[in-house]
PDB file of N, CA, C and O in Angstrom:
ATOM      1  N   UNK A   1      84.659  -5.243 -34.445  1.00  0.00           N
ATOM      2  CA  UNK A   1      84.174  -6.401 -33.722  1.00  0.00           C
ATOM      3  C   UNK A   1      83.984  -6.042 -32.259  1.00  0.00           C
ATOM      4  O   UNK A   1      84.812  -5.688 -31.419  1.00  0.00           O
ATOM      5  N   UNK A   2      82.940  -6.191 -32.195  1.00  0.00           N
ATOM      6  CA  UNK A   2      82.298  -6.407 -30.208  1.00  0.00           C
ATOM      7  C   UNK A   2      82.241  -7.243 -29.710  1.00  0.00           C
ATOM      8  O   UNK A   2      81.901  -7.450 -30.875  1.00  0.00           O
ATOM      9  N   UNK A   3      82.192  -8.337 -28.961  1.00  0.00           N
ATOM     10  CA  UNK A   3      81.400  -9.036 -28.074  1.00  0.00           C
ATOM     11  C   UNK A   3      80.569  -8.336 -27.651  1.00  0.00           C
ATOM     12  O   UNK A   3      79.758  -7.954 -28.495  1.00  0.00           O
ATOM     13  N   UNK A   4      80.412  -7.958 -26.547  1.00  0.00           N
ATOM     14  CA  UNK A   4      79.267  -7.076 -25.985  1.00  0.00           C
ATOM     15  C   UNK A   4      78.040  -6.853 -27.146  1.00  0.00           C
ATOM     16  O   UNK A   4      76.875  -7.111 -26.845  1.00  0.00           O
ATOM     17  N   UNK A   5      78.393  -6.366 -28.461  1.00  0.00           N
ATOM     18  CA  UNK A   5      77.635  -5.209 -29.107  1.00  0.00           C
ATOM     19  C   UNK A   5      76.858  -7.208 -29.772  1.00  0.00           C
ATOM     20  O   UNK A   5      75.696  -7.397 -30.132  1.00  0.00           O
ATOM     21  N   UNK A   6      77.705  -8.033 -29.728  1.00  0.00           N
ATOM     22  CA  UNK A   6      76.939  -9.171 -29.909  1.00  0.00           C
ATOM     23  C   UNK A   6      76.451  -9.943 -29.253  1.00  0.00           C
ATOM     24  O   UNK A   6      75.715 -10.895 -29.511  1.00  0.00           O
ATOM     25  N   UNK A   7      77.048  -9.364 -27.913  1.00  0.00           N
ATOM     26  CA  UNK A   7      75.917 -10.510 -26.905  1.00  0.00           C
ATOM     27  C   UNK A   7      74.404  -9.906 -27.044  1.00  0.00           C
ATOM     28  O   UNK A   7      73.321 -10.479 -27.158  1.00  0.00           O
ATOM     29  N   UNK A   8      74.793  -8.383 -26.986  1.00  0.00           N
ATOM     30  CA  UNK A   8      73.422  -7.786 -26.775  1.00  0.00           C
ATOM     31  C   UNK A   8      71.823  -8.039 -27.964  1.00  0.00           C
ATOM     32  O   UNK A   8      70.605  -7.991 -27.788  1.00  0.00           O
ATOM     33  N   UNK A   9      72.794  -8.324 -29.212  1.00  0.00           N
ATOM     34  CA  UNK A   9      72.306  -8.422 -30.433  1.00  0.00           C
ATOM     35  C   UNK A   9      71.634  -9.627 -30.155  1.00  0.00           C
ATOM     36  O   UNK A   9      70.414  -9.743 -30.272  1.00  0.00           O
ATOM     37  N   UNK A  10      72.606 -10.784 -29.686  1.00  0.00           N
ATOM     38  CA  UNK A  10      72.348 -12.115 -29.577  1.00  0.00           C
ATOM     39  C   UNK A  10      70.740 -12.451 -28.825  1.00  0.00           C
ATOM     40  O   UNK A  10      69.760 -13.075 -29.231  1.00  0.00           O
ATOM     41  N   UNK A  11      71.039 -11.694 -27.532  1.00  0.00           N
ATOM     42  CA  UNK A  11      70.032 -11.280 -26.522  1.00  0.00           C
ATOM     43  C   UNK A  11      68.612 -10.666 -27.118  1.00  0.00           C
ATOM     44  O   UNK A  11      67.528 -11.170 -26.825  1.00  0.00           O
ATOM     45  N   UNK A  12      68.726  -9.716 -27.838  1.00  0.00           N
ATOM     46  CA  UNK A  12      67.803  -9.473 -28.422  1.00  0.00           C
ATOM     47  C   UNK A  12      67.148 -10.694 -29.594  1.00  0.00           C
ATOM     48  O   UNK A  12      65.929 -10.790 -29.735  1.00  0.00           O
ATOM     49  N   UNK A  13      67.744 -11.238 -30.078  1.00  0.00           N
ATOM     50  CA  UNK A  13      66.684 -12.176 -30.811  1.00  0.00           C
ATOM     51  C   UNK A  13      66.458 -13.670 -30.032  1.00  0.00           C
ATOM     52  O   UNK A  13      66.202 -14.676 -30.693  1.00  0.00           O
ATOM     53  N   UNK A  14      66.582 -13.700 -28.565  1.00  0.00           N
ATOM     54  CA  UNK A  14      66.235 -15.072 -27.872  1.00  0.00           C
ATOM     55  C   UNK A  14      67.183 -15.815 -27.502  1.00  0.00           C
ATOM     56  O   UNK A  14      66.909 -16.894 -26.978  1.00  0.00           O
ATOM     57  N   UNK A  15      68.519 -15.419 -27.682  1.00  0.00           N
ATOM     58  CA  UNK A  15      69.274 -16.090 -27.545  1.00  0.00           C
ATOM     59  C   UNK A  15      70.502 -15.498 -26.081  1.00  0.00           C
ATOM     60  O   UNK A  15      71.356 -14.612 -26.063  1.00  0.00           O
ATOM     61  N   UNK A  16      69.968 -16.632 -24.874  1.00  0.00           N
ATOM     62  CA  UNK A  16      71.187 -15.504 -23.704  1.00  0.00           C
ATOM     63  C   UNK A  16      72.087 -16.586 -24.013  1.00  0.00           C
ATOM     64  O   UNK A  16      72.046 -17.784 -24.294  1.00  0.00           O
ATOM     65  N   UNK A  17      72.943 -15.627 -23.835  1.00  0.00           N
ATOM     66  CA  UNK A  17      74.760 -16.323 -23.096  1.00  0.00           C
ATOM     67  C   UNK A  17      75.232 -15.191 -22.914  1.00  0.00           C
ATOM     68  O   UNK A  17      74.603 -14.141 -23.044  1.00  0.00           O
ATOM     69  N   UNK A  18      76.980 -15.360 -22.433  1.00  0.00           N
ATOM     70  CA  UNK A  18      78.130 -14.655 -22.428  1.00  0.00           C
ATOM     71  C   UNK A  18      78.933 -14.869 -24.107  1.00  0.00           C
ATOM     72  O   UNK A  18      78.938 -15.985 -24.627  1.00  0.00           O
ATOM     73  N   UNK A  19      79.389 -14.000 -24.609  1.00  0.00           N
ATOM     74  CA  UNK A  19      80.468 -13.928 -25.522  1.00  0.00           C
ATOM     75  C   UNK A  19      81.199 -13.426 -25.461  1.00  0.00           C
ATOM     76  O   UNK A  19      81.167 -12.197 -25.528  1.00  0.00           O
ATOM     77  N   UNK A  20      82.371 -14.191 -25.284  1.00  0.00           N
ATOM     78  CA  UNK A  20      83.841 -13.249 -25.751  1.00  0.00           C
ATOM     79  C   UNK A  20      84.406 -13.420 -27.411  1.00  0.00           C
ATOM     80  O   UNK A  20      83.927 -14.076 -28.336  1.00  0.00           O
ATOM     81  N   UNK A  21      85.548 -12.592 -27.353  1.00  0.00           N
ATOM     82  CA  UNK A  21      86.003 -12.953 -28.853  1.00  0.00           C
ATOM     83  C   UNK A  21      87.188 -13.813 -28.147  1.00  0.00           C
ATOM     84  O   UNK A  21      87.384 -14.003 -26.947  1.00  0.00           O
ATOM     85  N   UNK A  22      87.960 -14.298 -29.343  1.00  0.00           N
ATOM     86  CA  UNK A  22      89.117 -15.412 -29.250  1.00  0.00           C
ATOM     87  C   UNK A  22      89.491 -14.456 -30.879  1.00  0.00           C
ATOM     88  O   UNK A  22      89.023 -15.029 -31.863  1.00  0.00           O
ATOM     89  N   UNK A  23      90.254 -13.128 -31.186  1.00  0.00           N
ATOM     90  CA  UNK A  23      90.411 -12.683 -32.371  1.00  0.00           C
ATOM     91  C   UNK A  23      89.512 -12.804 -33.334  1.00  0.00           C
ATOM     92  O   UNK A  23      88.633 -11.950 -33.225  1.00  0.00           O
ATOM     93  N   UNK A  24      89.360 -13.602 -34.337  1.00  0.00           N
ATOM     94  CA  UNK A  24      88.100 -13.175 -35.171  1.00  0.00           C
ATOM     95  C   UNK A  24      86.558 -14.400 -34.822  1.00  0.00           C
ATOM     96  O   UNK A  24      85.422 -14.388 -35.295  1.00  0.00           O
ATOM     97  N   UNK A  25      87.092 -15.153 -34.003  1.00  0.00           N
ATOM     98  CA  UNK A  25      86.018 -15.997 -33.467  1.00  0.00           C
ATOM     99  C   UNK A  25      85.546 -15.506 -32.290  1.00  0.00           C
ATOM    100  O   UNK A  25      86.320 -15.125 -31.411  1.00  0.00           O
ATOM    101  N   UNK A  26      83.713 -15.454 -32.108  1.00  0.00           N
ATOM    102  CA  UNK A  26      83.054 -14.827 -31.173  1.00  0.00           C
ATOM    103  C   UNK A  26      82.680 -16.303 -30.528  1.00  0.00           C
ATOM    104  O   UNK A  26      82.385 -17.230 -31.282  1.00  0.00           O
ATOM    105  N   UNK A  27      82.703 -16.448 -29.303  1.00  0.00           N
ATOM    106  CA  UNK A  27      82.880 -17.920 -28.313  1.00  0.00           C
ATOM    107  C   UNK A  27      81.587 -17.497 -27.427  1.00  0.00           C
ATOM    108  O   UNK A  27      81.645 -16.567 -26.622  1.00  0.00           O
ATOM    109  N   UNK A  28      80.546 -18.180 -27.624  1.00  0.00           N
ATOM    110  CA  UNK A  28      78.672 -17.895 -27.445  1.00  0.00           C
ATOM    111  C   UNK A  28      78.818 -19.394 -26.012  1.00  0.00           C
ATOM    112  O   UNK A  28      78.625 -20.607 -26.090  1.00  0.00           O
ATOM    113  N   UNK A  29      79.122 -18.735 -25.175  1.00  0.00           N
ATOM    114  CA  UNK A  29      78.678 -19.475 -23.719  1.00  0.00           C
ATOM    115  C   UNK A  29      77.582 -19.823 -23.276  1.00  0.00           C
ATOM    116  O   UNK A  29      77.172 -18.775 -22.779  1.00  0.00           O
ATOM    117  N   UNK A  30      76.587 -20.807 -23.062  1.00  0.00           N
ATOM    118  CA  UNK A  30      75.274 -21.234 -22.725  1.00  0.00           C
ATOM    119  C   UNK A  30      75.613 -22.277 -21.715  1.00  0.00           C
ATOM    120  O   UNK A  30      76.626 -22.958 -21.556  1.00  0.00           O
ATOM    121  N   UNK A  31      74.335 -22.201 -20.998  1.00  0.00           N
ATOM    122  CA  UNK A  31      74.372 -22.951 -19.901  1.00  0.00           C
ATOM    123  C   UNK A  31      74.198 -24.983 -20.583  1.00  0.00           C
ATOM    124  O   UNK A  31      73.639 -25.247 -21.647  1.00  0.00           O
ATOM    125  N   UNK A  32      74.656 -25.784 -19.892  1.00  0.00           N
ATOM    126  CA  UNK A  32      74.291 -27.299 -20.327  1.00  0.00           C
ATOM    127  C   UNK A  32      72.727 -27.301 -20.583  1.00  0.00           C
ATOM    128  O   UNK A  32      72.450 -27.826 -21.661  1.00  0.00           O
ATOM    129  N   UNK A  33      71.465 -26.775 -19.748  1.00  0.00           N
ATOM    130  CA  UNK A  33      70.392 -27.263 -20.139  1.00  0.00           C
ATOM    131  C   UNK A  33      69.514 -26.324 -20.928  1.00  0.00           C
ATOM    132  O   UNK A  33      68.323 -26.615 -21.039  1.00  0.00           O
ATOM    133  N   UNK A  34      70.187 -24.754 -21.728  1.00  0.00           N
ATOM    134  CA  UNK A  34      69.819 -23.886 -22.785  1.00  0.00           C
ATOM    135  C   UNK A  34      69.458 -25.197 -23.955  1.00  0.00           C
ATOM    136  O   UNK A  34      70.203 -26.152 -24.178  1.00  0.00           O
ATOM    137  N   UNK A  35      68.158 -24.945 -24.584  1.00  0.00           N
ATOM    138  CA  UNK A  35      67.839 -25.710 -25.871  1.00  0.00           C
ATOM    139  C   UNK A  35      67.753 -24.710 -26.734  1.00  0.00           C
ATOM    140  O   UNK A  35      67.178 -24.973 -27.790  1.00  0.00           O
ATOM    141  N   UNK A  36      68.260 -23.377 -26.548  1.00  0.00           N
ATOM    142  CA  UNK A  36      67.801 -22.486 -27.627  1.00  0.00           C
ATOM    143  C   UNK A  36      68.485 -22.845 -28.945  1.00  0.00           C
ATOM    144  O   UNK A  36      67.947 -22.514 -30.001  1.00  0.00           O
ATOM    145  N   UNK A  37      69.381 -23.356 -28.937  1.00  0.00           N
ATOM    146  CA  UNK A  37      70.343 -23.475 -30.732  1.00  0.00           C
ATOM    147  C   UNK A  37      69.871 -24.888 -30.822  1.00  0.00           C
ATOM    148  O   UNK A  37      70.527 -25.435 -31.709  1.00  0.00           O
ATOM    149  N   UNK A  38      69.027 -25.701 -30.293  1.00  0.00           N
ATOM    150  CA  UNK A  38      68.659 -26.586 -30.849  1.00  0.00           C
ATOM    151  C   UNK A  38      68.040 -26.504 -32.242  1.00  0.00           C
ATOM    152  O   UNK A  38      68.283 -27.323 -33.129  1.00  0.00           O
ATOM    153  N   UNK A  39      67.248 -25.488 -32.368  1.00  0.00           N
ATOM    154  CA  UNK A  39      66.199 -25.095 -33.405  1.00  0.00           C
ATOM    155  C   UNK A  39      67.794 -24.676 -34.830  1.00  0.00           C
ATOM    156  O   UNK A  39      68.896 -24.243 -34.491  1.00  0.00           O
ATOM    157  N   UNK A  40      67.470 -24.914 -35.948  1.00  0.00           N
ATOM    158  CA  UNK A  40      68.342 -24.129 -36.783  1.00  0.00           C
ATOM    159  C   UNK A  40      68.238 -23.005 -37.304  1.00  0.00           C
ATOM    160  O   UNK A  40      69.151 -22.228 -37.583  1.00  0.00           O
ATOM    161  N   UNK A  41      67.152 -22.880 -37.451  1.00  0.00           N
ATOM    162  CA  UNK A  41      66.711 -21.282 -37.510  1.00  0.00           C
ATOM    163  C   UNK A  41      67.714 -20.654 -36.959  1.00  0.00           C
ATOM    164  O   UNK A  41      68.767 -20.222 -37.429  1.00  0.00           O
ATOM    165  N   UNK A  42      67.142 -20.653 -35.607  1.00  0.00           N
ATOM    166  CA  UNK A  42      68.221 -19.751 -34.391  1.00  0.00           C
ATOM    167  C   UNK A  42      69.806 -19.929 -34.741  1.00  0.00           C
ATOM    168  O   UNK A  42      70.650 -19.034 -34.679  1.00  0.00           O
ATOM    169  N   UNK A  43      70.005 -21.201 -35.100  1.00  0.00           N
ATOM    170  CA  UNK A  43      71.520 -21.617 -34.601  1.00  0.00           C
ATOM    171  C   UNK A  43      72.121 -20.633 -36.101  1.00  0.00           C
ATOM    172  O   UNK A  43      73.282 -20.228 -36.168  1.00  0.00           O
ATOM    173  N   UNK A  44      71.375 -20.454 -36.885  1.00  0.00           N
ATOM    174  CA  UNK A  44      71.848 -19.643 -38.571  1.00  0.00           C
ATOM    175  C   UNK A  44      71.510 -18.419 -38.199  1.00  0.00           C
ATOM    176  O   UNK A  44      71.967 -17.561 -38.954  1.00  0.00           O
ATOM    177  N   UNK A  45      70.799 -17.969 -37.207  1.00  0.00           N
ATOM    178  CA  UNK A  45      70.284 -16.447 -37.357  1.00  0.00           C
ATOM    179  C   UNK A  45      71.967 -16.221 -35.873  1.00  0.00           C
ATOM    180  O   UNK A  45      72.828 -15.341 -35.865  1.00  0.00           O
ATOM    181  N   UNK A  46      71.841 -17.039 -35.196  1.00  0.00           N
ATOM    182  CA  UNK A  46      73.247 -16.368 -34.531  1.00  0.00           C
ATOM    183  C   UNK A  46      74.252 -16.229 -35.194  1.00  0.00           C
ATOM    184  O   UNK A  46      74.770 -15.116 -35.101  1.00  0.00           O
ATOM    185  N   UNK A  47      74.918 -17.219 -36.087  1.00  0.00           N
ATOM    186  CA  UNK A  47      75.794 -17.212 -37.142  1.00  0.00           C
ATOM    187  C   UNK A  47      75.622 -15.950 -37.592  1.00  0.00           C
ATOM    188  O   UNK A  47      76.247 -15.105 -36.952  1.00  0.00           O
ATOM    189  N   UNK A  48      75.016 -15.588 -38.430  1.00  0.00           N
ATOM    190  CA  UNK A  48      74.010 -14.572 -39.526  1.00  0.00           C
ATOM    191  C   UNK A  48      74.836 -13.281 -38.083  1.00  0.00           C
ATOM    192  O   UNK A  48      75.908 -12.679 -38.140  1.00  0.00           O
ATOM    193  N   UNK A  49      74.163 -13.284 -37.372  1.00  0.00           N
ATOM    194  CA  UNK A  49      74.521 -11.788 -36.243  1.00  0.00           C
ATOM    195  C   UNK A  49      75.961 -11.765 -36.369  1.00  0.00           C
ATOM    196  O   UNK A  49      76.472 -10.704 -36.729  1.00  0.00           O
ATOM    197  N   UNK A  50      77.086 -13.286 -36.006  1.00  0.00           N
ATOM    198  CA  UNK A  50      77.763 -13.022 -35.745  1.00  0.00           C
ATOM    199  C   UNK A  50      79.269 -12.403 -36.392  1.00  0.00           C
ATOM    200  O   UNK A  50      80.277 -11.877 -35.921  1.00  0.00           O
ATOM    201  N   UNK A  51      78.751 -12.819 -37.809  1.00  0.00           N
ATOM    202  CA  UNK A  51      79.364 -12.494 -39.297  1.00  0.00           C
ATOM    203  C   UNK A  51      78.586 -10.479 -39.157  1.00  0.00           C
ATOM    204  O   UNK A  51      79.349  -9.617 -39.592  1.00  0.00           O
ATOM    205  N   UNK A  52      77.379 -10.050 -38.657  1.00  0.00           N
ATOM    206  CA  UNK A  52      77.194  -8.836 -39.160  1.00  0.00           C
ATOM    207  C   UNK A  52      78.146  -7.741 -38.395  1.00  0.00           C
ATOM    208  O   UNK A  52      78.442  -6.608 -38.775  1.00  0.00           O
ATOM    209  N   UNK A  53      78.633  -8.605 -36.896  1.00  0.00           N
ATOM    210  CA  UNK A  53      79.227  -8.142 -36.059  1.00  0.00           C
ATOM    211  C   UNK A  53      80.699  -8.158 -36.455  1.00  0.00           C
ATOM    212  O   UNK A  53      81.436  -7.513 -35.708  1.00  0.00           O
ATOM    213  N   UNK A  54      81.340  -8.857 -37.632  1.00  0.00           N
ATOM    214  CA  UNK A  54      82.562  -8.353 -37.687  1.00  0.00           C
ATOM    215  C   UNK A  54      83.332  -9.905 -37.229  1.00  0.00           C
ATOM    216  O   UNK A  54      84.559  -9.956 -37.150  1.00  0.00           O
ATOM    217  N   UNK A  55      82.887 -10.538 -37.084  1.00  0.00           N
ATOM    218  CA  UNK A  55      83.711 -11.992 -36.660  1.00  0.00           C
ATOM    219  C   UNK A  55      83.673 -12.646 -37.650  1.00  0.00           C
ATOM    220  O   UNK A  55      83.044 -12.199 -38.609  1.00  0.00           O
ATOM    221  N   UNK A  56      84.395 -14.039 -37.752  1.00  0.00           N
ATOM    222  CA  UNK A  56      84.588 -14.642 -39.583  1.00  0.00           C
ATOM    223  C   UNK A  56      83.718 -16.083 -38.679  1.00  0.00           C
ATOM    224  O   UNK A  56      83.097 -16.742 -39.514  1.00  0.00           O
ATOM    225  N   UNK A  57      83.553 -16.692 -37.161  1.00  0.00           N
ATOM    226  CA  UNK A  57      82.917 -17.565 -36.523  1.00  0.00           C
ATOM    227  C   UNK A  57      82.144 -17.708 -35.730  1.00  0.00           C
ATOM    228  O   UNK A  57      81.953 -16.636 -35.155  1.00  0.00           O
ATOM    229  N   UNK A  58      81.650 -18.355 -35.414  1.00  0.00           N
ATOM    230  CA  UNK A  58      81.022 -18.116 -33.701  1.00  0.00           C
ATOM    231  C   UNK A  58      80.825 -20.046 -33.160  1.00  0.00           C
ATOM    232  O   UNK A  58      80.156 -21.051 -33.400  1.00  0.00           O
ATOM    233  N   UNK A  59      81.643 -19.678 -32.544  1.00  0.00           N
ATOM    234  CA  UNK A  59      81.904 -21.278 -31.880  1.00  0.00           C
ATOM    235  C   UNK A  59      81.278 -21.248 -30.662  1.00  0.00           C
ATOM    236  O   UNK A  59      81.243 -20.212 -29.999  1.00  0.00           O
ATOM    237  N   UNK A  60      80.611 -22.624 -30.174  1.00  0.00           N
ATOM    238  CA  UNK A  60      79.776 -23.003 -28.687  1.00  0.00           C
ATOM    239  C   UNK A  60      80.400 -23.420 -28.010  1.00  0.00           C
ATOM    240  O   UNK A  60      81.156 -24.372 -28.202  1.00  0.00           O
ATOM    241  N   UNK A  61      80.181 -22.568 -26.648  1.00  0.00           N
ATOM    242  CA  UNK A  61      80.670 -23.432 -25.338  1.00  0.00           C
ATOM    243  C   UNK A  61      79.734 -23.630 -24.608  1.00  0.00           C
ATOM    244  O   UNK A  61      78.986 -22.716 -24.262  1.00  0.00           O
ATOM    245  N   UNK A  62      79.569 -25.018 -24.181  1.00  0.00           N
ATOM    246  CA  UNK A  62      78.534 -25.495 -23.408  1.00  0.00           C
ATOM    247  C   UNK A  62      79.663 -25.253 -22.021  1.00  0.00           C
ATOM    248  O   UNK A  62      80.882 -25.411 -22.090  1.00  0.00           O
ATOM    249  N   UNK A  63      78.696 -24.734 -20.489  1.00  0.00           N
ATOM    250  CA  UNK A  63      79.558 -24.684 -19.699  1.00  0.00           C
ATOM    251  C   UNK A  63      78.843 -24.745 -18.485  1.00  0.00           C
ATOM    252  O   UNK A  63      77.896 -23.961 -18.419  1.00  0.00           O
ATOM    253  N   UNK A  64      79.026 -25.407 -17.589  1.00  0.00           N
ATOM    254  CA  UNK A  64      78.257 -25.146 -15.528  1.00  0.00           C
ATOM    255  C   UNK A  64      77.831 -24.038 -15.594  1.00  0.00           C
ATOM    256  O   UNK A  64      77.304 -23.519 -14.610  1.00  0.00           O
TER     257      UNK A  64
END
């Protein structure tokens, strides 16, 4: 498990934030006015990365 190796992943398919892990949950930081996980596509294809990366979650933090 990375963060990094999943932010970068993340990054590459349209999606910025910060991620850290919290142990097997990867914690996907976006700004309040990001609409990118609005779409579900996206919001399943980050999931989808974040399971390939070795995490069992990937939980949102909306943040300033």
């Amino acid at each position: 498990m990375s963060a990094d190796a999943l932010e970068a992943a993340l990054r590459a398919a349209g999606i910025a934030g910060t991620v850290t892990a919290d142990g097997v949950v990867a914690v996907l930081r976006i700004a309040p006015d990001d609409r990118v996980l609005d779409d579900a596509a996206r919001r399943r294809a980050a999931i989808t990365l974040a399971s390939e990366h070795g995490f069992r979650s990937l939980a949102l933090e909306v943040a300033d």
